[in-house]
PyMOL Python script that loads the backbone (N, CA, C, O; Angstrom):
from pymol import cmd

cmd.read_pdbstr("""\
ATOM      1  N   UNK A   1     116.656  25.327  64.787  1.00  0.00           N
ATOM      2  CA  UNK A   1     116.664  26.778  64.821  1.00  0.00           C
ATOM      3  C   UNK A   1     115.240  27.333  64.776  1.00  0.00           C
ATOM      4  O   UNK A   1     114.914  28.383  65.330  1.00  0.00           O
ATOM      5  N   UNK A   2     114.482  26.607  64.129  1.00  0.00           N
ATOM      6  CA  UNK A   2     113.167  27.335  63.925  1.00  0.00           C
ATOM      7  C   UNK A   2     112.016  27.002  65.334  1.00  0.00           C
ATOM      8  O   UNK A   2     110.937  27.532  65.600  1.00  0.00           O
ATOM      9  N   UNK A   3     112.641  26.113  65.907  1.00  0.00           N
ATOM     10  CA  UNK A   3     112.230  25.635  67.208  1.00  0.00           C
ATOM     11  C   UNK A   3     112.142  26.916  68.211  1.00  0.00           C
ATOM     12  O   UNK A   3     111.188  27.562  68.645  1.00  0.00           O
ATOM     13  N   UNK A   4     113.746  27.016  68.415  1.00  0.00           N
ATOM     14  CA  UNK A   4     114.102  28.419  69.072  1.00  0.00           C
ATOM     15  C   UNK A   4     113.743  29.817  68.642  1.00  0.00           C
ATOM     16  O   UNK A   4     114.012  30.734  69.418  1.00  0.00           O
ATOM     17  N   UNK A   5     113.217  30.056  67.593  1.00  0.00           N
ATOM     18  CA  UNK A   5     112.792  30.993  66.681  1.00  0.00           C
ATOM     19  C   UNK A   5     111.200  31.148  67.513  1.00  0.00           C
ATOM     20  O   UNK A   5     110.801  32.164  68.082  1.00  0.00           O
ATOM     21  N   UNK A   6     110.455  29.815  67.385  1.00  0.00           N
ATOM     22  CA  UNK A   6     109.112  29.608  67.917  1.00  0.00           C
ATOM     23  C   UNK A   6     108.953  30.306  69.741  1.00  0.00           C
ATOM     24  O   UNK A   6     108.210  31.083  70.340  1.00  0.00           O
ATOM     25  N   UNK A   7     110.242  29.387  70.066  1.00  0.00           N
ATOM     26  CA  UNK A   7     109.765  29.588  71.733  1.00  0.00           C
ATOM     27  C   UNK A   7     110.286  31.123  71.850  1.00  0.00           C
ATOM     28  O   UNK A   7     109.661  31.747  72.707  1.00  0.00           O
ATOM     29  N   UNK A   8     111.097  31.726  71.310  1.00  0.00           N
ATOM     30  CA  UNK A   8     111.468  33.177  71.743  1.00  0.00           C
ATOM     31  C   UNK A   8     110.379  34.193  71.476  1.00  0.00           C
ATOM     32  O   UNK A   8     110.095  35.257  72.026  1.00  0.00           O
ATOM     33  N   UNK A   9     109.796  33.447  70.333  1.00  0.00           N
ATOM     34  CA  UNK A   9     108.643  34.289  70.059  1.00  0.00           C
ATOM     35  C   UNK A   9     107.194  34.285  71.244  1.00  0.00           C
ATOM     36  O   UNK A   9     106.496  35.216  71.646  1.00  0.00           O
ATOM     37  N   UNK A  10     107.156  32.545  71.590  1.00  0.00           N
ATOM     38  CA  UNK A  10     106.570  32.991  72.153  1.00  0.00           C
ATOM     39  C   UNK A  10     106.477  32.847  74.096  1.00  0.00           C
ATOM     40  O   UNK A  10     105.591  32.496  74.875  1.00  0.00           O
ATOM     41  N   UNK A  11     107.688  33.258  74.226  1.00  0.00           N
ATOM     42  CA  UNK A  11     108.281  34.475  74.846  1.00  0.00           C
ATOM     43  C   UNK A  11     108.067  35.632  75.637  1.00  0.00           C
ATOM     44  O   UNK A  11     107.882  35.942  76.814  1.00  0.00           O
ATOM     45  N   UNK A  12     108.216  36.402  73.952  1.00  0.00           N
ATOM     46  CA  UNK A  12     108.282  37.519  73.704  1.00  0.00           C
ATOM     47  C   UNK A  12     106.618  37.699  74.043  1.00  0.00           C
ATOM     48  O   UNK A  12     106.288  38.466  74.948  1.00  0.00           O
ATOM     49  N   UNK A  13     105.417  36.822  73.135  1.00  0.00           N
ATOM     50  CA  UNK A  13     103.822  37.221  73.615  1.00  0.00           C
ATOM     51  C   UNK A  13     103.926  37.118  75.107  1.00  0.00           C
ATOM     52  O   UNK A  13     103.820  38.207  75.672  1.00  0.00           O
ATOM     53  N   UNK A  14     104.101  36.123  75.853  1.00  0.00           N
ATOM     54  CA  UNK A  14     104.115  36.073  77.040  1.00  0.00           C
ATOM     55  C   UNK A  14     104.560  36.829  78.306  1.00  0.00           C
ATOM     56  O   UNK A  14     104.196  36.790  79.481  1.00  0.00           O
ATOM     57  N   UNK A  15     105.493  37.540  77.617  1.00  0.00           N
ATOM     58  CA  UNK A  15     106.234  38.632  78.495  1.00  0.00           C
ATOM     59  C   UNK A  15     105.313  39.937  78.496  1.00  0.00           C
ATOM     60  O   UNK A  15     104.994  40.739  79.373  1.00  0.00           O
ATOM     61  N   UNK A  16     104.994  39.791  77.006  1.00  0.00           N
ATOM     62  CA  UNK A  16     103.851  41.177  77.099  1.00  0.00           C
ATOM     63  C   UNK A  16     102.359  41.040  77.425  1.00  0.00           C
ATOM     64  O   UNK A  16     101.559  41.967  77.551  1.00  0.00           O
ATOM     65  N   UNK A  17     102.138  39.816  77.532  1.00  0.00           N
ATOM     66  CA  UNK A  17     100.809  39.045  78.307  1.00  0.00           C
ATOM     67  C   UNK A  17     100.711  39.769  79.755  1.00  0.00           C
ATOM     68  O   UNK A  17      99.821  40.454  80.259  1.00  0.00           O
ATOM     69  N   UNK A  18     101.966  39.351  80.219  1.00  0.00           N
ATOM     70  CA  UNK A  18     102.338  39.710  81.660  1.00  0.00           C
ATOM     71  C   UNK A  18     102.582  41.221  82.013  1.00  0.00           C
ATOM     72  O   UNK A  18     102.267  41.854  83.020  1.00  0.00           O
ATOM     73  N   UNK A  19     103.151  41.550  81.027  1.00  0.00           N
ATOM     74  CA  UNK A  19     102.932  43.134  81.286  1.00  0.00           C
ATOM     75  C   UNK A  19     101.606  43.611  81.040  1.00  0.00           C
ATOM     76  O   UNK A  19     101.412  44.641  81.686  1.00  0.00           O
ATOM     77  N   UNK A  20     100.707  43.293  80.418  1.00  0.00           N
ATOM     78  CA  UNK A  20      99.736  43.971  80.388  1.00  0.00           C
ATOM     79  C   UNK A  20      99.083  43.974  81.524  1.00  0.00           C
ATOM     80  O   UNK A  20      98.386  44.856  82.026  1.00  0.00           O
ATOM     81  N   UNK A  21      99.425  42.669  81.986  1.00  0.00           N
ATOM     82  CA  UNK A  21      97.837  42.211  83.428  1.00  0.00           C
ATOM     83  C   UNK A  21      98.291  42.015  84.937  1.00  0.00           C
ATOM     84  O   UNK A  21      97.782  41.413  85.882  1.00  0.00           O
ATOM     85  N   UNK A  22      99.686  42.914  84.757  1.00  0.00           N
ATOM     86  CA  UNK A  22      99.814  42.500  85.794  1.00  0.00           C
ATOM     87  C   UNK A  22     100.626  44.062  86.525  1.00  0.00           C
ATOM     88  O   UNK A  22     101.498  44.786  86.045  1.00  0.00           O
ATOM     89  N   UNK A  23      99.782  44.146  88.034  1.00  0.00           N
ATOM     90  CA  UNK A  23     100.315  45.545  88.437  1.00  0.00           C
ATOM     91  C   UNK A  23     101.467  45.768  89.043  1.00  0.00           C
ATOM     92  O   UNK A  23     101.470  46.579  89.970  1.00  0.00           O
ATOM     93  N   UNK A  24     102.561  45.175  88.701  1.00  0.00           N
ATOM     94  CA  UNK A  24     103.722  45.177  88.947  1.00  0.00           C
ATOM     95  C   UNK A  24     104.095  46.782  88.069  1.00  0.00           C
ATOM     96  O   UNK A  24     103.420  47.119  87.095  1.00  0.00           O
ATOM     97  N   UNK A  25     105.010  47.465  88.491  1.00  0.00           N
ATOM     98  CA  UNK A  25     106.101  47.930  88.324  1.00  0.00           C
ATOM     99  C   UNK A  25     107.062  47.563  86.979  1.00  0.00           C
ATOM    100  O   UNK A  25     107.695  46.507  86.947  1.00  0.00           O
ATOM    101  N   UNK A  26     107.099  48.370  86.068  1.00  0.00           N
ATOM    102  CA  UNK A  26     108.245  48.297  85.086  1.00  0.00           C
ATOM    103  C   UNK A  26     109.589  47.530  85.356  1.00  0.00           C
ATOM    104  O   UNK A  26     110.086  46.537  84.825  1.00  0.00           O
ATOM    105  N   UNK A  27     109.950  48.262  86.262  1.00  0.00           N
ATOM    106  CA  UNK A  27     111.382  48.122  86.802  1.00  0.00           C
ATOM    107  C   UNK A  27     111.501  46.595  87.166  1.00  0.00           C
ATOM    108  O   UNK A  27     112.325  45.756  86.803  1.00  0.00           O
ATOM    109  N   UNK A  28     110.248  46.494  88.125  1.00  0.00           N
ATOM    110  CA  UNK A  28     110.158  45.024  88.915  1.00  0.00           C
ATOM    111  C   UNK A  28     109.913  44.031  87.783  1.00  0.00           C
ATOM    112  O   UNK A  28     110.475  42.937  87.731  1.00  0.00           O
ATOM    113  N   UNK A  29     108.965  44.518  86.799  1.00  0.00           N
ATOM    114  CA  UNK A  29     108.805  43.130  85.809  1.00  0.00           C
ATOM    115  C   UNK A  29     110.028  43.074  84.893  1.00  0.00           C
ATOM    116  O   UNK A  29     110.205  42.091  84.173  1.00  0.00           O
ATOM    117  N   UNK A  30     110.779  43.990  84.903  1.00  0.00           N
ATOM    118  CA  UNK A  30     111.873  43.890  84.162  1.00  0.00           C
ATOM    119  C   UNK A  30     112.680  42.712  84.980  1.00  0.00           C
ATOM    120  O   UNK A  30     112.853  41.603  84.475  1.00  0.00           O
ATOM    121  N   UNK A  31     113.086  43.007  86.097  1.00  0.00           N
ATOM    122  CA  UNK A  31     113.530  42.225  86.820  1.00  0.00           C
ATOM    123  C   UNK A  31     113.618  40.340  87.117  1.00  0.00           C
ATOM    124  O   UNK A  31     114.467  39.461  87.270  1.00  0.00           O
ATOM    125  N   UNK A  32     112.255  40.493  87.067  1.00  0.00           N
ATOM    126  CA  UNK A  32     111.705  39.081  87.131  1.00  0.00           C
ATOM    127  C   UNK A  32     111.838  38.395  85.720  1.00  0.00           C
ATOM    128  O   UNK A  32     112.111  37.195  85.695  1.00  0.00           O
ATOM    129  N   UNK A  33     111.645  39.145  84.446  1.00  0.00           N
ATOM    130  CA  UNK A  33     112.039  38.144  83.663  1.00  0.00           C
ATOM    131  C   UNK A  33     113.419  38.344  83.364  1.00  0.00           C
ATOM    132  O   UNK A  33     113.969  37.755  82.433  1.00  0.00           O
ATOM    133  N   UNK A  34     114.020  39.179  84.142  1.00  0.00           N
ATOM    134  CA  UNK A  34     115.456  38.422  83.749  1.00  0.00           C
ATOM    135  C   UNK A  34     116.256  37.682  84.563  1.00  0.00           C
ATOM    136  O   UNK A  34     117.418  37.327  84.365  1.00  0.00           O
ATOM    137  N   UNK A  35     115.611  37.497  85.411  1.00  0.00           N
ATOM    138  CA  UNK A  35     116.077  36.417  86.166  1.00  0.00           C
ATOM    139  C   UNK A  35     115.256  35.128  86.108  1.00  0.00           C
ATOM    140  O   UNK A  35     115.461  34.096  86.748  1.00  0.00           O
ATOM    141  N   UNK A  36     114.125  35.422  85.071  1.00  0.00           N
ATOM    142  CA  UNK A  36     113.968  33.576  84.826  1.00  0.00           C
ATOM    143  C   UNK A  36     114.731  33.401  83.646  1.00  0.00           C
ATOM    144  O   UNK A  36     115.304  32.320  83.516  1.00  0.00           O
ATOM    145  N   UNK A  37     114.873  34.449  82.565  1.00  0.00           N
ATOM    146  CA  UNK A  37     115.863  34.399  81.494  1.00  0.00           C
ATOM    147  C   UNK A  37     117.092  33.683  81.789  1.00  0.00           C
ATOM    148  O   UNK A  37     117.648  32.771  81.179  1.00  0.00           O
ATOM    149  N   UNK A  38     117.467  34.443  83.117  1.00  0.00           N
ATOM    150  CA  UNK A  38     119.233  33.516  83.188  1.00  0.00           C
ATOM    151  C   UNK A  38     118.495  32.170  84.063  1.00  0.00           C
ATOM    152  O   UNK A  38     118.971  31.113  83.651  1.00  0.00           O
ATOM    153  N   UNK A  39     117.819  32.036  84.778  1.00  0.00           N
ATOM    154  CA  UNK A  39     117.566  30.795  85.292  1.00  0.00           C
ATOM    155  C   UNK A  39     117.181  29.455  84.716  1.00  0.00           C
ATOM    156  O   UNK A  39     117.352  28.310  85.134  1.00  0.00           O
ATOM    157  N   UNK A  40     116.475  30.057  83.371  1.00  0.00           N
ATOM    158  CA  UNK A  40     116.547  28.529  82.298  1.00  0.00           C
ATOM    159  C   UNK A  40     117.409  28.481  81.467  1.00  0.00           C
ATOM    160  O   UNK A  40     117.496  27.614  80.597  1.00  0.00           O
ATOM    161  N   UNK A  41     118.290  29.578  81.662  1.00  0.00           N
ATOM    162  CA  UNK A  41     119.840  29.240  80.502  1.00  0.00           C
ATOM    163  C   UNK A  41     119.066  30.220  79.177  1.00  0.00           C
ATOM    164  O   UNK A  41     119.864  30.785  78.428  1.00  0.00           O
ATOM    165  N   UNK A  42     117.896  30.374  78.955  1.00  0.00           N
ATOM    166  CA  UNK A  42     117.427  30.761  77.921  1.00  0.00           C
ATOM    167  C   UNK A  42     118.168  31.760  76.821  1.00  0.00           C
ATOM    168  O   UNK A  42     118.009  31.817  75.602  1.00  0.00           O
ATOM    169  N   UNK A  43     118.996  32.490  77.653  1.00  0.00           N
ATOM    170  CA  UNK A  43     120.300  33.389  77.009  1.00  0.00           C
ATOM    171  C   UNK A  43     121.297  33.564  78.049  1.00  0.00           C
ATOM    172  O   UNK A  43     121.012  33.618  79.245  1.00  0.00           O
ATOM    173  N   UNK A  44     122.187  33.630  77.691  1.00  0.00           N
ATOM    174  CA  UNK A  44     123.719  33.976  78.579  1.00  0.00           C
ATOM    175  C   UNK A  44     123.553  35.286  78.990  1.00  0.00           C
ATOM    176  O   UNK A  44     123.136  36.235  78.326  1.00  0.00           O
ATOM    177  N   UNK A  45     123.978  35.252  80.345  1.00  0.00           N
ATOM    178  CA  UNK A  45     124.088  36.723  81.367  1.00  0.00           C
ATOM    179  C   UNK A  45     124.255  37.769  80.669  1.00  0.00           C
ATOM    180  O   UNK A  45     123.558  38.781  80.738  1.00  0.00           O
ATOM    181  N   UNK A  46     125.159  37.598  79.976  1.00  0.00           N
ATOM    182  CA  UNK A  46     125.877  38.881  79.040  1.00  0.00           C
ATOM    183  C   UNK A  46     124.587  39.744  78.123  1.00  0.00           C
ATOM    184  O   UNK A  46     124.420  40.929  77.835  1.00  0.00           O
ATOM    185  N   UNK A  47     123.951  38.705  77.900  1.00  0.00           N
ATOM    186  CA  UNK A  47     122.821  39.131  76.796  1.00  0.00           C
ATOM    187  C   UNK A  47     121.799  39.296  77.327  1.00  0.00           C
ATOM    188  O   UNK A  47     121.089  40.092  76.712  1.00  0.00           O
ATOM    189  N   UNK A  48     121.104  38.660  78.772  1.00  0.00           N
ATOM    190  CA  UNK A  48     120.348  39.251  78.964  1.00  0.00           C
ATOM    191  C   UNK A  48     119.224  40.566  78.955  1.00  0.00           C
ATOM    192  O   UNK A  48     118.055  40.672  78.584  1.00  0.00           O
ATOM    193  N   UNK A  49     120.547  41.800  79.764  1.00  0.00           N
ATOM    194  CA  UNK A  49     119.795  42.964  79.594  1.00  0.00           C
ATOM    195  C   UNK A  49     119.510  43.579  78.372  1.00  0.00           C
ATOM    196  O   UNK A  49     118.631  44.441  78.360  1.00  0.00           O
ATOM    197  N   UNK A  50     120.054  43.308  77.419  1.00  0.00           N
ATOM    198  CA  UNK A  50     119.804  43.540  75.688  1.00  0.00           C
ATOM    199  C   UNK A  50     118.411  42.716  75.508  1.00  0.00           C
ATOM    200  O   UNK A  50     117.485  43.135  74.813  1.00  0.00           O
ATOM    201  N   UNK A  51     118.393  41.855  76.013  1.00  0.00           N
ATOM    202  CA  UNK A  51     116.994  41.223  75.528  1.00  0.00           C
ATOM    203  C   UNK A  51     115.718  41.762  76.300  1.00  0.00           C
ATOM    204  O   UNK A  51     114.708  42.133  75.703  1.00  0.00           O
ATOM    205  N   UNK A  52     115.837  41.772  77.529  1.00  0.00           N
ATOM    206  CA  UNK A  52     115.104  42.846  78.486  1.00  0.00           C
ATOM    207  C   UNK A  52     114.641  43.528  77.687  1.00  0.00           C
ATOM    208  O   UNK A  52     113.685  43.264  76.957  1.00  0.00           O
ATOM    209  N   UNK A  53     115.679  45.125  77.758  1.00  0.00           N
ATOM    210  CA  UNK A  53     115.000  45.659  77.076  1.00  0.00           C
ATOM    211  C   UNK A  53     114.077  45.612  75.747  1.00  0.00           C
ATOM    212  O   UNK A  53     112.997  46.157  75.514  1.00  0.00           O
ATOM    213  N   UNK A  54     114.904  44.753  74.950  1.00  0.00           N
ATOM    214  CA  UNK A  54     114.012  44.571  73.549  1.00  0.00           C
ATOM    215  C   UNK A  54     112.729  44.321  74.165  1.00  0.00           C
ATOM    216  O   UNK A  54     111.843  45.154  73.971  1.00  0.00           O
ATOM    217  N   UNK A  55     112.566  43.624  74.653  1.00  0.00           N
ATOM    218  CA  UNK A  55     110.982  43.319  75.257  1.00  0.00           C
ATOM    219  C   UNK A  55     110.038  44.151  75.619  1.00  0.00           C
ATOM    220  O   UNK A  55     108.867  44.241  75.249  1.00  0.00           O
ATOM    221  N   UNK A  56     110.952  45.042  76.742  1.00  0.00           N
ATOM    222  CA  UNK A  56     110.213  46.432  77.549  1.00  0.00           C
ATOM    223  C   UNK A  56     109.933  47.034  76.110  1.00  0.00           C
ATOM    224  O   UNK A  56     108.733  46.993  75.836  1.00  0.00           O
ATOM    225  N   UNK A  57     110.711  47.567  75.148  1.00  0.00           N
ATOM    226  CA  UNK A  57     110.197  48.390  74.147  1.00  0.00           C
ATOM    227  C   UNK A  57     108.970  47.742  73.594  1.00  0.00           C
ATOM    228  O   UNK A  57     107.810  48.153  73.559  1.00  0.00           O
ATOM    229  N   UNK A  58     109.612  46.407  73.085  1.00  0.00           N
ATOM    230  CA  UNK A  58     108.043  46.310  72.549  1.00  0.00           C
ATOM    231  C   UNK A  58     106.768  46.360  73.053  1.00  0.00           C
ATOM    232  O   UNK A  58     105.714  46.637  72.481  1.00  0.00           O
ATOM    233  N   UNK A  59     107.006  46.033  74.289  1.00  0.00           N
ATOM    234  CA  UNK A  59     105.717  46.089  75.418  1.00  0.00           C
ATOM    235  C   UNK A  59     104.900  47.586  75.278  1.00  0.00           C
ATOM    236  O   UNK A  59     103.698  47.849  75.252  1.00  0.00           O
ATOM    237  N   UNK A  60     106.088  48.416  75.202  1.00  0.00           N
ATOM    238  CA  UNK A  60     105.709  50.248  76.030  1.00  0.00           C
ATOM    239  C   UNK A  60     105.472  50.531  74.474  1.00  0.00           C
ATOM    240  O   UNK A  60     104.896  51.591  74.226  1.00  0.00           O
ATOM    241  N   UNK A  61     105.817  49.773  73.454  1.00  0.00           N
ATOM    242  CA  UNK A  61     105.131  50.181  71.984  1.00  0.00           C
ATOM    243  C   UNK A  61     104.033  50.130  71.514  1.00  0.00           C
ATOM    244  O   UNK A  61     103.545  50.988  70.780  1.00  0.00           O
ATOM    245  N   UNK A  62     103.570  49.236  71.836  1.00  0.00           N
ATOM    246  CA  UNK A  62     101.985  48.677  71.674  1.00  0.00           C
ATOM    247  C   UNK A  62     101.204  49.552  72.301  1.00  0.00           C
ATOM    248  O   UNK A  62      99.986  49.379  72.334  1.00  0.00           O
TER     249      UNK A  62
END
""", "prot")
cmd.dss("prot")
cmd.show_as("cartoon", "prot")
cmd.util.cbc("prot")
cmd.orient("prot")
């Protein structure tokens, strides 16, 4: 558990790595990580867009 605890976290830096530096589009980077989200199994479809967003917020929080 604390494994999965680690990689979500870092994740979560990485996602906002990518948002910072990269001139993509909100919408579009939303996009792209959720479709590597469902592409490594990393969370089930269902949960995806819940996790999305958690991300986008924290991103547009900082």
């Amino acid at each position: 558990m604390k494994n999965l605890a680690l990689f979500l976290g870092g994740a979560l830096v990485g996602a906002a790595a990518a948002a910072l530096f990269t001139p993509e589009k909100g919408e579009d980077l939303r996009y792209r990580i959720k479709m590597l989200l469902m592409k490594k199994g990393i969370i089930p479809s269902d949960n995806v867009d819940e996790f999305v967003e958690l991300i986008a917020s924290e991103i547009e929080n900082k």
